[in-house]
C-alpha positions, 0 to 999 in steps of 0.5 A, a space after each residue: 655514787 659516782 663508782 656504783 654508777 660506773 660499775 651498773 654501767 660497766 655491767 649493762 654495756 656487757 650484757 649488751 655486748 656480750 648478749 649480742 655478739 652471744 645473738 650473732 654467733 647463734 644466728 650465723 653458727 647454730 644457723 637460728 637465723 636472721 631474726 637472732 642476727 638482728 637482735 644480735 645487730 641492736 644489742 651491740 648497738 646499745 652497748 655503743 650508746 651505754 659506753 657513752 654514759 659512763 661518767 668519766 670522760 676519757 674513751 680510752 680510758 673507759 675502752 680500757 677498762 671495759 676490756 677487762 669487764 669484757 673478758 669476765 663478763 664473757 666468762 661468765 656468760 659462757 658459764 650461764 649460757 653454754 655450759 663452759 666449764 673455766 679452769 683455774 687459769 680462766 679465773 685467775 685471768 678474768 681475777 687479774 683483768 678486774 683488778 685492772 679495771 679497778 686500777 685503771 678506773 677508780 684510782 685516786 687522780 689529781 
């Protein structure tokens, strides 16, 4: 359960991150204003604490990791949110980053 848990906790800290970065750029470069911006603000915030509730208790091993939930993470939102249209590149870029992920989080330790 522990591996479920972590991968839940992988994809809230992106919604969270990625939503509020999404938030931010819409309120500063679409010019949707500070309400957005601020959504923005506490979006990001939250993903600080959900990082915190990952079972393992190596940051950089976690930041590590996320990197490469981030990358497909913001892929994908740009495919839901914006319309982006990835190339075969993008996907086998976000394909190798998980494969990261997996390795450097769920690899068998002593």
């Amino acid at each position: 359960m522990t591996v479920g848990r972590s991968l839940v906790l992988f994809v809230l800290a992106a919604l969270a991150e990625i939503g509020g970065a999404w938030l931010v750029w819409q309120g500063v470069r679409e010019h949707r204003g500070l309400l957005w911006i601020a959504g923005g603000v506490v979006a990001l915030g939250a993903y600080g604490f959900v990082a915190t509730l990952q079972p393992d208790a190596h940051f950089g091993r976690i930041l590590a990791a996320y990197g490469g939930v981030f990358v497909a993470g913001s892929l994908l939102w740009g495919v839901v949110a914006d319309g982006f249209r990835p190339d075969r590149w993008d996907l086998l870029g976000a394909a190798v980053c998980l494969v990261g992920v997996g390795v450097i989080m769920y690899a068998p330790r002593r």
